[in-house]
KOLKOLFI-451931 format. One line per field, with one value per residue: x, y, z of N, C-alpha, C in turn; residue in three letters. Coordinates in steps of 0.2 Angstrom, whole numbers, always signed. Each point is the difference from the previous one (the first is absolute). Layout:
KOLKOLFI-451931
n.c1	[X|...]
n.c2	[Y|...]
n.c3	[Z|...]
ca.c1	[X|...]
ca.c2	[Y|...]
ca.c3	[Z|...]
c.c1	[X|...]
c.c2	[Y|...]
c.c3	[Z|...]
resn	[Ala|...]
***
This chain:
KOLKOLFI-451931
n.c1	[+89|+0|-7|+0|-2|+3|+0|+5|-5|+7|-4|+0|+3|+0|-6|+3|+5|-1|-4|+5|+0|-6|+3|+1|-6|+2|+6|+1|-6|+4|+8|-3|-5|+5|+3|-5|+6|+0|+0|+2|-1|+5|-8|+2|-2|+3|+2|-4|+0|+6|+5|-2|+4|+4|-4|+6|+0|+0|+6|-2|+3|+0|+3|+3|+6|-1|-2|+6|-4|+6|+1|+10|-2|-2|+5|+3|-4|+3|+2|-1|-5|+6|+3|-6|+0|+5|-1|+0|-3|+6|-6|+6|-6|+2|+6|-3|+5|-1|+0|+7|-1|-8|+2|+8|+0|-6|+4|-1|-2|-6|+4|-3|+7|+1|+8|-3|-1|+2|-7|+7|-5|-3|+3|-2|-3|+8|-1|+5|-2|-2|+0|+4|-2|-1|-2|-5|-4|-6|+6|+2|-6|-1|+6|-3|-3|+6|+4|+4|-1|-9|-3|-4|-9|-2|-6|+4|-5|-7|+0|-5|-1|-4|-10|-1|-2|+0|+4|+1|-7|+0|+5|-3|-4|+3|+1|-8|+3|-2|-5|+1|+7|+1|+2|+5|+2|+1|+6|-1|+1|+5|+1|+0|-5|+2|+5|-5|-1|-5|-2|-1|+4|+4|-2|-1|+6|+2|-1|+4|+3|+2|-1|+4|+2|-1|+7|+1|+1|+3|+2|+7|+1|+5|+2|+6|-5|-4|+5|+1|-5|-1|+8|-1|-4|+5|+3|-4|-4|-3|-4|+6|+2|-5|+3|+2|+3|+2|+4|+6|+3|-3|+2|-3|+6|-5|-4|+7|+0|-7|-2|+7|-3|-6|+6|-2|+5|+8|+4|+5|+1|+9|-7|-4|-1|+4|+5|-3|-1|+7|+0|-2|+3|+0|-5|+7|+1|+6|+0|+5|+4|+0|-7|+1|-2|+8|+0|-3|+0|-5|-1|-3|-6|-5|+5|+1|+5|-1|+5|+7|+6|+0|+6|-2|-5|+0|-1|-6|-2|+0|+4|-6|+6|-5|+3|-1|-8|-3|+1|+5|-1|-1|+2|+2|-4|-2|-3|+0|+6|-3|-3|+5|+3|-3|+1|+6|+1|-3|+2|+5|-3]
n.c2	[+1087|+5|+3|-2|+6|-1|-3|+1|-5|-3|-4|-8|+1|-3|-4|-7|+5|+5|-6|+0|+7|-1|-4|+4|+3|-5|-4|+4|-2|-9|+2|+5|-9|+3|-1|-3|-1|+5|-2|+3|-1|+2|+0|-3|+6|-4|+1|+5|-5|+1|+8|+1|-7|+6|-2|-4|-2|+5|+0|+2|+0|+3|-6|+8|-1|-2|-5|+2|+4|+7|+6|+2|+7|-3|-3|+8|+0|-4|-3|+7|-5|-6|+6|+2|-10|+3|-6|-2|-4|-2|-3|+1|-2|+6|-3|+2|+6|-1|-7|+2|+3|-2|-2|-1|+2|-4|+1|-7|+2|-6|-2|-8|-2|-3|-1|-6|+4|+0|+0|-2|+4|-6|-5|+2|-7|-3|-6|-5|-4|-6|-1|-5|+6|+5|-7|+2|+4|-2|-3|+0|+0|-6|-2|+4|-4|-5|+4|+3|-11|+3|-6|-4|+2|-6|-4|+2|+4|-6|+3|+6|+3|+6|+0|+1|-2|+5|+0|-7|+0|+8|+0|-2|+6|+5|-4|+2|+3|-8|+1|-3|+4|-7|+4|+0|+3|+1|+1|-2|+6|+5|+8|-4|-8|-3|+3|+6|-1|-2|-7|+1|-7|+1|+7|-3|-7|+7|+5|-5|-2|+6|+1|-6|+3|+2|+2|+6|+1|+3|+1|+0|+6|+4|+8|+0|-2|+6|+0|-2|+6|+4|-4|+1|+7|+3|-3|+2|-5|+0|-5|-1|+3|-2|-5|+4|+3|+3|+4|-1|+7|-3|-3|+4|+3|+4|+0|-1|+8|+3|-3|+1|+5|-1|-3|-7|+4|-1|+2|-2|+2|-1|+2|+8|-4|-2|+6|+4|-4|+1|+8|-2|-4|-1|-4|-1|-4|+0|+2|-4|+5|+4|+2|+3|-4|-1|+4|-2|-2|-4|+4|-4|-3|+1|-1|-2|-2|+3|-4|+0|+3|+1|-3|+3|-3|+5|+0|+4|-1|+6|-3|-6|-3|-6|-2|-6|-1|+6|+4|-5|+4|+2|-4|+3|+6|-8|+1|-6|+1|+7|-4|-3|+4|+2|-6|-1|+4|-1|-6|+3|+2]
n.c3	[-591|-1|+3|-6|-2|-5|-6|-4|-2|-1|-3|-1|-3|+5|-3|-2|+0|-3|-2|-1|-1|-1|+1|-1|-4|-1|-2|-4|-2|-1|+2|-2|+3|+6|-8|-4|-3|-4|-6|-6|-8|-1|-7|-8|-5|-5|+5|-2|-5|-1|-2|-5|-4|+0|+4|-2|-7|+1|-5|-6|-1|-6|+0|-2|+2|-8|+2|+5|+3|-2|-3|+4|-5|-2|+0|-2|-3|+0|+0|-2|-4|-2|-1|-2|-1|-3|-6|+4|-8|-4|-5|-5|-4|-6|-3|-4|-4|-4|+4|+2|-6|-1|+6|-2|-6|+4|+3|+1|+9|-1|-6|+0|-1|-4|+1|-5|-6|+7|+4|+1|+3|-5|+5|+7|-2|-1|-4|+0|-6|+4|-6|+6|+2|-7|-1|+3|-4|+2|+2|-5|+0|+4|-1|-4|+1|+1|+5|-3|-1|+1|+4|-5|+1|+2|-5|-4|+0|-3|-4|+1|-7|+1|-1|-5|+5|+0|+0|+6|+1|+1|+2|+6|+1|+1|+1|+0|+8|-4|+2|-6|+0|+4|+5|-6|+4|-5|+0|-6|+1|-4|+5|+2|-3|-6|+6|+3|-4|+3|-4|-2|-1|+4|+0|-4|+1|+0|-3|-6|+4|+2|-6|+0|+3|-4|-2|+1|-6|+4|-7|+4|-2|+0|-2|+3|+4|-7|-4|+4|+4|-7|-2|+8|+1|-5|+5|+0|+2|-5|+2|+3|-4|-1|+3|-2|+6|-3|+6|-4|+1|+3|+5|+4|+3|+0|-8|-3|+5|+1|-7|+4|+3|-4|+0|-2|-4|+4|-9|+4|-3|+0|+3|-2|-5|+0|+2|-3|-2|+2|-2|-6|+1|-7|-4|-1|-7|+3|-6|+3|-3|-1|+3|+5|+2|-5|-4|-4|+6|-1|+5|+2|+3|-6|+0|-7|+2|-5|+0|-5|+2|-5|-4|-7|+5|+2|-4|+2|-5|-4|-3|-2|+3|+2|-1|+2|-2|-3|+5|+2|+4|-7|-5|+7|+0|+1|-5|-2|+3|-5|-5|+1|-1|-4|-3|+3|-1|-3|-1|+4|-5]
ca.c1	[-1|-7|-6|+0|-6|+0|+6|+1|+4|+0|-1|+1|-3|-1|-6|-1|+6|-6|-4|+2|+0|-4|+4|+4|-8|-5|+4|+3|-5|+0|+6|-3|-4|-3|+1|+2|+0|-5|+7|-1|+2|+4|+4|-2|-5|-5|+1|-4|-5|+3|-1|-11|-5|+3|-3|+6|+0|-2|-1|+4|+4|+1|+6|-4|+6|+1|+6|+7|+0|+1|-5|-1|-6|-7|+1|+0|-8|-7|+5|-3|-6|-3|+2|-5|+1|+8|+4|+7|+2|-1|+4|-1|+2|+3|+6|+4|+3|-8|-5|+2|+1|-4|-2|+4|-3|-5|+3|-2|+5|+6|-1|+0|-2|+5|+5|+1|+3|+4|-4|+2|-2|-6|-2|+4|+0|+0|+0|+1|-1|+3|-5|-1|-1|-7|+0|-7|+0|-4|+4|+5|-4|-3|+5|+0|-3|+4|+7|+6|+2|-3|-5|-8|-4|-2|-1|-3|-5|+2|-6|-8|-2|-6|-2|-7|-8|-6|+3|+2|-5|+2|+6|-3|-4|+4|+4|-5|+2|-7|+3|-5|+4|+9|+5|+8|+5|+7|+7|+6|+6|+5|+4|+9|+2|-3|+2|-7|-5|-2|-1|-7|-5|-1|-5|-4|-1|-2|-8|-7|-1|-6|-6|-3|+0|-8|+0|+0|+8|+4|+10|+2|+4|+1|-2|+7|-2|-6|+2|+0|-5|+0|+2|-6|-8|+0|+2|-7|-3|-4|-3|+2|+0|-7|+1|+7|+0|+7|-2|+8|-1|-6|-1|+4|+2|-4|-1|+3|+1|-7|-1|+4|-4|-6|+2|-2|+7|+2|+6|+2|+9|+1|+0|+0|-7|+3|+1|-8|-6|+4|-1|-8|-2|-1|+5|+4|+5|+5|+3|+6|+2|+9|+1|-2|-4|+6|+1|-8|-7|-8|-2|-6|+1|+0|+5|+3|+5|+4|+7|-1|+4|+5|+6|+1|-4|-3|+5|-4|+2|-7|+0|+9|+7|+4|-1|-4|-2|-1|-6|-4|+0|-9|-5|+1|-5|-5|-7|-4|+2|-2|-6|+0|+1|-7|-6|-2|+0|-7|-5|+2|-4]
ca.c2	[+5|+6|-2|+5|+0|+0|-4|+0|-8|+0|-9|-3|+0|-8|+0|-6|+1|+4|-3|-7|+3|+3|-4|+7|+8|-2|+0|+9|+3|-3|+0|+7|+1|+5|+8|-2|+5|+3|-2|+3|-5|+3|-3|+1|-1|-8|-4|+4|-2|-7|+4|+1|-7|-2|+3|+3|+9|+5|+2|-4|+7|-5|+1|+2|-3|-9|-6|-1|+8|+5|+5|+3|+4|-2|-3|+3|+3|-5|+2|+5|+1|-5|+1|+2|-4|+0|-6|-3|-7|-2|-9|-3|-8|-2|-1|+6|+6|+6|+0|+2|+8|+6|-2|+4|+5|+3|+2|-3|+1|-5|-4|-7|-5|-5|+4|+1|+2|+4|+9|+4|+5|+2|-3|+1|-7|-3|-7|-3|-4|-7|-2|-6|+0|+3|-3|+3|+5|+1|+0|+7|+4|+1|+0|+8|+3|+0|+1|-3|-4|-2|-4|+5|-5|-6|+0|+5|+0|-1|+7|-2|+2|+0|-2|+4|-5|+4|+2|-7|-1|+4|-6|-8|+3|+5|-6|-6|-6|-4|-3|-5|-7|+2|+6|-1|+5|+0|+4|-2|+6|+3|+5|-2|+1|-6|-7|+2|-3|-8|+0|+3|-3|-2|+6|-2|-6|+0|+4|-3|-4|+4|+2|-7|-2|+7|+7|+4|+4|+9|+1|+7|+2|+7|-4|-3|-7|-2|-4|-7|-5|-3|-6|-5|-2|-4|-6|-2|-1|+8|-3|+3|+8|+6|+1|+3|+9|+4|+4|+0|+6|+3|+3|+6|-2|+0|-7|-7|-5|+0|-6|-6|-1|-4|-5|-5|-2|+3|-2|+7|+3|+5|+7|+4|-1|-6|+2|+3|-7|-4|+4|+1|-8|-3|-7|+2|-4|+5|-3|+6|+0|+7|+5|-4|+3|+3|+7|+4|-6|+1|+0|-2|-6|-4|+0|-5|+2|-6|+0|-7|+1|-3|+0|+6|+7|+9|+7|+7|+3|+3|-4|-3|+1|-7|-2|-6|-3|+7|-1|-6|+0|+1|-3|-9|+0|-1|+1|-4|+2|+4|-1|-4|+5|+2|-5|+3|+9|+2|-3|+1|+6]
ca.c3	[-6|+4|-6|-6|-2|-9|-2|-7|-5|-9|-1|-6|-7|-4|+0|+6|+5|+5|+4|+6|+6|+6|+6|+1|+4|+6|+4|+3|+4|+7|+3|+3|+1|+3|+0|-5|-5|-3|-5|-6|-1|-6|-5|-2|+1|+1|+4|+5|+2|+5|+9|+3|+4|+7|+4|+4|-1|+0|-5|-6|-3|-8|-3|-8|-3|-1|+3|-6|-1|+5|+0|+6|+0|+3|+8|+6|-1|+1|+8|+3|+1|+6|+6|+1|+4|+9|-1|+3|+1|-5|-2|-6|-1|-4|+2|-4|+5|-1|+4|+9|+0|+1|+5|+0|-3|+5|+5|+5|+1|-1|-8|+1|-6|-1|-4|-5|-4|+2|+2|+9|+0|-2|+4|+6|+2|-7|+4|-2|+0|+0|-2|+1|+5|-2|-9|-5|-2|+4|+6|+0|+1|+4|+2|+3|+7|+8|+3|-2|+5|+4|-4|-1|+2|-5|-6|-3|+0|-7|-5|+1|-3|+2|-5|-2|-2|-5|-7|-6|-1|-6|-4|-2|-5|-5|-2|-2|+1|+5|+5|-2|-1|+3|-4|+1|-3|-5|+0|-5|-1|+6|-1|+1|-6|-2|+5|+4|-4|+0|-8|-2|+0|+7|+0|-5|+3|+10|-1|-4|+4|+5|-4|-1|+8|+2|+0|-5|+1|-2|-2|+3|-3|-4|-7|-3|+1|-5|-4|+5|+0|-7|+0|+3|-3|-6|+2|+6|-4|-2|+5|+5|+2|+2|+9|+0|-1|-1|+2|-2|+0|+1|+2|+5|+5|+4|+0|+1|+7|+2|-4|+2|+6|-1|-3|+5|-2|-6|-3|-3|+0|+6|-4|+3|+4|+4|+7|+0|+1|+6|+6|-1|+3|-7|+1|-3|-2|-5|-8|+1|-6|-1|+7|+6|+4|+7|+1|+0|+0|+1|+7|-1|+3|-4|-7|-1|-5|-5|-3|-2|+4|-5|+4|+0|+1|-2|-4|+2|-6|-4|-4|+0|-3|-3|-8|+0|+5|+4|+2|+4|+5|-1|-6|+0|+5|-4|+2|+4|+5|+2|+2|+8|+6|+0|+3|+6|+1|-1|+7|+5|+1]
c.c1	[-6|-3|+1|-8|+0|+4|-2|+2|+3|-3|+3|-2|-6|-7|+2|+6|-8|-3|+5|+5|-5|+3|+4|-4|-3|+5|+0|-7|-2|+3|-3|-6|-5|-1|+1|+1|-3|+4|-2|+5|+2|+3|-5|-10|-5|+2|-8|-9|+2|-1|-6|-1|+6|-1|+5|+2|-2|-2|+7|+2|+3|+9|+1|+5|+1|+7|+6|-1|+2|-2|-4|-3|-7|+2|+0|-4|-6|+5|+1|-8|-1|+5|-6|-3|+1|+1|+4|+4|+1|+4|+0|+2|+3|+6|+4|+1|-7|-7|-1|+1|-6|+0|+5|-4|-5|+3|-1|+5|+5|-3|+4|+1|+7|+3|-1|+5|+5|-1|+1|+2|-6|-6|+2|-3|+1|+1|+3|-2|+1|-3|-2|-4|-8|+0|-6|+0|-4|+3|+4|-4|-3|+8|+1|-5|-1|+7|+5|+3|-4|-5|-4|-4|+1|-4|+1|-8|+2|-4|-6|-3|-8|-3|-6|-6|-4|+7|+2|-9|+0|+3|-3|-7|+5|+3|-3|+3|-4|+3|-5|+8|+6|+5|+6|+4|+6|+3|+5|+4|+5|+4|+7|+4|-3|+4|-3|-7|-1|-1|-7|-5|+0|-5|-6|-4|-5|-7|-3|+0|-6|-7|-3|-3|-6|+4|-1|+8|+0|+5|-2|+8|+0|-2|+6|-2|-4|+2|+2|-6|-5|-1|-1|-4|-1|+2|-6|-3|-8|-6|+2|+0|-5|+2|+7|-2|+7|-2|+7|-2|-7|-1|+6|+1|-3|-5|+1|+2|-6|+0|+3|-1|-3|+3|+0|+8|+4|+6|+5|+9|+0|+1|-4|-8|-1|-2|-7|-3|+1|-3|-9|-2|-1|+4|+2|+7|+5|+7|+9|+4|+10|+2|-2|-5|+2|-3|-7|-5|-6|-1|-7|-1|-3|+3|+5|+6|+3|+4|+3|+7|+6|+7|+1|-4|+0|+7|+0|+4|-9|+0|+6|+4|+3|-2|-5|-3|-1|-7|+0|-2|-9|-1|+2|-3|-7|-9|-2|+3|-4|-8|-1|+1|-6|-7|+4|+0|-8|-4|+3|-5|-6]
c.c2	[+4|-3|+6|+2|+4|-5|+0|-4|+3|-3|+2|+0|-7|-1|-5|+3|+6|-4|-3|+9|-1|-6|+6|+1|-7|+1|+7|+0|-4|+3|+6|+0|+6|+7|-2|+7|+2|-5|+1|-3|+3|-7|+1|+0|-7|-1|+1|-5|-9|+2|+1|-5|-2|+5|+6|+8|+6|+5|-2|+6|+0|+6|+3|-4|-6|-4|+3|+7|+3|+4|+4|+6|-6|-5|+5|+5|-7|+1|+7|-1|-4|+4|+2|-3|-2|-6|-3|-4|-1|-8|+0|-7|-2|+1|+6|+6|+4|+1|+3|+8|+2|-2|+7|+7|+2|-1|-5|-5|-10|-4|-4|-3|-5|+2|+3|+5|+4|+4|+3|+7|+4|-4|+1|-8|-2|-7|-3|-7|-7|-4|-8|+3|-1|-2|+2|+6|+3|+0|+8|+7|+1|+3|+7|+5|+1|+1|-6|-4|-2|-5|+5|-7|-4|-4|+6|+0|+2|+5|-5|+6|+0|+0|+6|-3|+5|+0|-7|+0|+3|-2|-5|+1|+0|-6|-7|-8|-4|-2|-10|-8|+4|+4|-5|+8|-3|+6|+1|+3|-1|+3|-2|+1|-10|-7|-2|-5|-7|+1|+2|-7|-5|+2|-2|-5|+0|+2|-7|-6|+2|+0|-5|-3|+7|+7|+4|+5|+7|+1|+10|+1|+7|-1|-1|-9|-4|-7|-5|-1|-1|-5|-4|-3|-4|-7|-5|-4|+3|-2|+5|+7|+4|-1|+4|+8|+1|+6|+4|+8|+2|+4|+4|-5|-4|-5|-6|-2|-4|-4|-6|-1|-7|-4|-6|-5|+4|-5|+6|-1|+4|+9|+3|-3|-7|+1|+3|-7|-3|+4|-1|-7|-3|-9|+1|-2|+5|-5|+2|-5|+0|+1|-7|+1|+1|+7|+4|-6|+3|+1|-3|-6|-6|+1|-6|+3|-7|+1|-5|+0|-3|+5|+9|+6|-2|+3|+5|+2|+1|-6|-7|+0|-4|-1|-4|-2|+5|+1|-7|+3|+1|-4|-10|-1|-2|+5|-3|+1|+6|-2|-5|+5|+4|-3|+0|+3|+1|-8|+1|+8|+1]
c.c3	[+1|-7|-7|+1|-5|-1|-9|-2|-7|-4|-7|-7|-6|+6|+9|+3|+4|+4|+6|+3|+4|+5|+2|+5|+6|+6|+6|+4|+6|+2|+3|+1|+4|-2|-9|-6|-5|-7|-5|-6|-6|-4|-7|+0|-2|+5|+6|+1|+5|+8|+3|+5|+8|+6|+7|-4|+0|-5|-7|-2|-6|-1|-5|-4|-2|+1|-6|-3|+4|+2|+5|+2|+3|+6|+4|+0|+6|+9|+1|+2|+10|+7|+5|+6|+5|+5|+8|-1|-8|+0|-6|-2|-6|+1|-6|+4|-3|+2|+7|-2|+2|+9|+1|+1|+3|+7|+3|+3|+2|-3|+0|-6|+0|-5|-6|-3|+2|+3|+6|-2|+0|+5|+4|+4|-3|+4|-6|-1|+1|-4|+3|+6|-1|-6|-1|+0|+7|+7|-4|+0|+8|+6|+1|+3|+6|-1|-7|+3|+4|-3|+0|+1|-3|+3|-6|-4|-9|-3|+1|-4|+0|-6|-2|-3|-6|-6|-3|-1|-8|-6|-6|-5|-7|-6|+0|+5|+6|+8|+3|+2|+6|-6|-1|-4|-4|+3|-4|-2|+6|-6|+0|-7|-1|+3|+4|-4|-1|-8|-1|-3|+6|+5|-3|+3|+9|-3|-2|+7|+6|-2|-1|+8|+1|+3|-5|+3|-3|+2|+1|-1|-4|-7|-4|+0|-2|-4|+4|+1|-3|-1|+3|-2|-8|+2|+2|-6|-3|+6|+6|-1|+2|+8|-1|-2|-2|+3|+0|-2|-1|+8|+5|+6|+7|+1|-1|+8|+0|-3|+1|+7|-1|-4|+4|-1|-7|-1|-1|-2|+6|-4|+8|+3|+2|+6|+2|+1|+7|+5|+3|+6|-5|+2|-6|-3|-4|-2|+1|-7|+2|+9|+6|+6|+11|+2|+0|-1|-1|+6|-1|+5|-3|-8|+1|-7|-5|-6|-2|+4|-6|+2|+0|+1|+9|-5|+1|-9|-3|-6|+1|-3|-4|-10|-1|+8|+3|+5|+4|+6|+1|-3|+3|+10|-3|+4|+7|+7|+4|+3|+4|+6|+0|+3|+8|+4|+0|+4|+5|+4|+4]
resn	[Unk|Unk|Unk|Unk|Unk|Unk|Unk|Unk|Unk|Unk|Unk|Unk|Unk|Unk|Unk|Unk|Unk|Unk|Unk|Unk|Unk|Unk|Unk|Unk|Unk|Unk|Unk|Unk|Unk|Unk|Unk|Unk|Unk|Unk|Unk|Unk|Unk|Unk|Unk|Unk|Unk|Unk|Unk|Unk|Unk|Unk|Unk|Unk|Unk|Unk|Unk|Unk|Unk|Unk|Unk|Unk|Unk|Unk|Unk|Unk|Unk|Unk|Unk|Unk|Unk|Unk|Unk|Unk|Unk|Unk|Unk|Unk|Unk|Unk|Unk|Unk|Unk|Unk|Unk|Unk|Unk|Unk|Unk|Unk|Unk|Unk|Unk|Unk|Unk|Unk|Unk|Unk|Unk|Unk|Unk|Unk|Unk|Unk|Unk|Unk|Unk|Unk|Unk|Unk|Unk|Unk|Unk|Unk|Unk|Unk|Unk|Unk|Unk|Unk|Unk|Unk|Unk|Unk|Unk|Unk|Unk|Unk|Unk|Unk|Unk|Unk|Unk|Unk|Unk|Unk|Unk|Unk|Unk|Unk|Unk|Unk|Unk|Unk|Unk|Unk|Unk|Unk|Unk|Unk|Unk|Unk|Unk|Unk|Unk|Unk|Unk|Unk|Unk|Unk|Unk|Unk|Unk|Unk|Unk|Unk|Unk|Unk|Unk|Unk|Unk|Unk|Unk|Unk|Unk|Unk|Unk|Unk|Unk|Unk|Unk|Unk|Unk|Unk|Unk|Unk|Unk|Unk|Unk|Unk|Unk|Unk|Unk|Unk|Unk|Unk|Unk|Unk|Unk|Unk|Unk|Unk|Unk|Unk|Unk|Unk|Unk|Unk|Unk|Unk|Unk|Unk|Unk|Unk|Unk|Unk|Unk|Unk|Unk|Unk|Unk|Unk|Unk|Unk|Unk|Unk|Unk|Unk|Unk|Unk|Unk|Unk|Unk|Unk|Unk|Unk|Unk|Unk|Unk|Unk|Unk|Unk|Unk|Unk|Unk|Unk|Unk|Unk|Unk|Unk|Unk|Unk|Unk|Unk|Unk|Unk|Unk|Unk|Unk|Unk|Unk|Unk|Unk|Unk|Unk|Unk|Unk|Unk|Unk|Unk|Unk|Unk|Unk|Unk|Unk|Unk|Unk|Unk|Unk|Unk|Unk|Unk|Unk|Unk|Unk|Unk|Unk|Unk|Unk|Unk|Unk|Unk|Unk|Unk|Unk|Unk|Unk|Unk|Unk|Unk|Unk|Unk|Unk|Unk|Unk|Unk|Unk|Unk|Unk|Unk|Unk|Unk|Unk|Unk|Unk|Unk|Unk|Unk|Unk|Unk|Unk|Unk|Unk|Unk|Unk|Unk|Unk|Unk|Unk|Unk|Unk|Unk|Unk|Unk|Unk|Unk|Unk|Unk|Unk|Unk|Unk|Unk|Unk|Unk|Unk|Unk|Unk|Unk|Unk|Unk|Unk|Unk|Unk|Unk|Unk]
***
């Protein structure tokens, strides 16, 4: 396969699916070691301070059109702008028909993606999927970088997300935050929805055990994630809260990478920043609930997963289903198990 020297990523709409392309961007610039390509990164605009921290891209290009929007006047105004480019290479990584129109639309001449919706026509590489072949998501991503059928490198190279030392410093100003105790990051949200969610006094139980061992802890989170970690911190005892930051929509993308940076440990649900801590090198314990961590692991080398493996999960369901007994998959993962994974995860450091 001759060397590209353009290539137009599509990425994905969701914070930890973007982070675990860049197993994508590294890949394409080993495989063209000799003649690495230039690779630009069609996706929503939050998604521009994750692509800052990956040293493989080029440039972020903001999608003007929101997830589940059509609104093919500006697909074909933004695909008039990138013909400009003159592209050799398109990979789209979502699997909807709407995402493989502006590649179309900018003339480029071969566009790479997996059947999804249907899109032959709109993609002149269409590949079919086997999903026993490539049960990670990060194997079906990296799988398009080489010839249709052909292995690609391995090990796949896990996301390494770079850091901005002046901006976590600033951060840490900005946010009154000491640097006098070991960090523990909280994670307690997830977009999923509340099958994604360890209990909030579980949560509660890891902080007040840290804190007694001489951490100080900061809960991170949107501000959809304020009233959880709220609740948290209402859960503390009043002794223990002056070591607890709520940093839950307060801050910018940017700085929750940089902040989670200088974490000496995290808790997290399987969420977006999950995968952000994992990219980071973070010691790292993740909460799995409804989902699995078949398909979208923590790539990290220190991370530890825990679950209680009850008969009906993973359900992959936003809420559960059952009538009674809801939620065992969370509420019957005791605390103490987390903070055993903790204690060693952190003296193993």
């Amino acid at each position: 396969m001759n060397a590209p020297g353009r290539i137009l990523i599509v990425g994905p709409s969701w914070v930890g699916d973007m982070v675990m392309a860049q197993t994508l961007f590294i890949t394409l610039q080993r495989i063209f070691h000799g003649h690495r390509p230039v690779i630009d990164v069609l996706a929503p605009a939050w998604s521009r301070p994750i692509l800052a921290r990956m040293p493989e891209v080029h440039q972020a290009i903001d999608m003007p059109v929101g997830h589940g929007q059509f609104r093919l006047g500006e697909r074909r105004e933004l695909a008039r702008q990138l013909r400009a480019n003159r592209y050799d290479w398109a990979i789209v990584l979502p699997n909807s028909l709407k995402s493989a129109l502006i590649p179309l639309m900018a003339r480029i001449p071969r566009r790479t993606g997996w059947v999804g919706e249907q899109r032959y026509g709109l993609l002149n590489d269409v590949r079919r999927l086997d999903k026993l072949r490539y049960p990670l998501m990060i194997e079906r991503f990296v799988a398009l970088a080489v010839p249709d059928g052909n292995p690609f490198p391995r090990p796949i190279p896990p996301p390494a997300l770079i850091v901005d030392p002046d901006n976590a410093g600033a951060a840490r100003a900005r946010f009154d935050l000491l640097n006098d105790r070991p960090v523990l990051a909280l994670c307690p949200g997830a977009e999923f929805g509340e099958a994604k969610r360890w209990p909030v006094a579980h949560y509660a139980a890891v902080a007040a055990a840290r804190i007694a061992a001489g951490d100080q802890v900061w809960l991170f989170g949107s501000q959809n994630d304020q009233p959880v970690t709220g609740q948290i911190l209402a859960a503390l005892p009043p002794e223990q809260r002056e070591q607890v930051s709520d940093l839950a929509g307060r801050t910018q993308l940017a700085d929750a990478v940089d902040l989670l940076s200088v974490a000496d440990a995290v808790v997290s649900n399987d969420s977006g920043l999950m995968h952000i801590a994992a990219a980071l090198g973070r010691a790292l314990v993740v909460v799995y609930g409804s989902t699995s961590p078949g398909f979208t692991p923590p790539l990290g080398e220190r991370v530890r997963v825990e679950r209680t493996g009850v008969d009906c999960s993973p359900c992959f369901q936003r809420e559960c289903p059952l009538t009674e007994n809801r939620y065992r998959c969370l509420t019957e993962l005791d605390p103490a198990r987390v903070v055993a994974a903790l204690d060693e995860l952190v003296s193993d450091a």
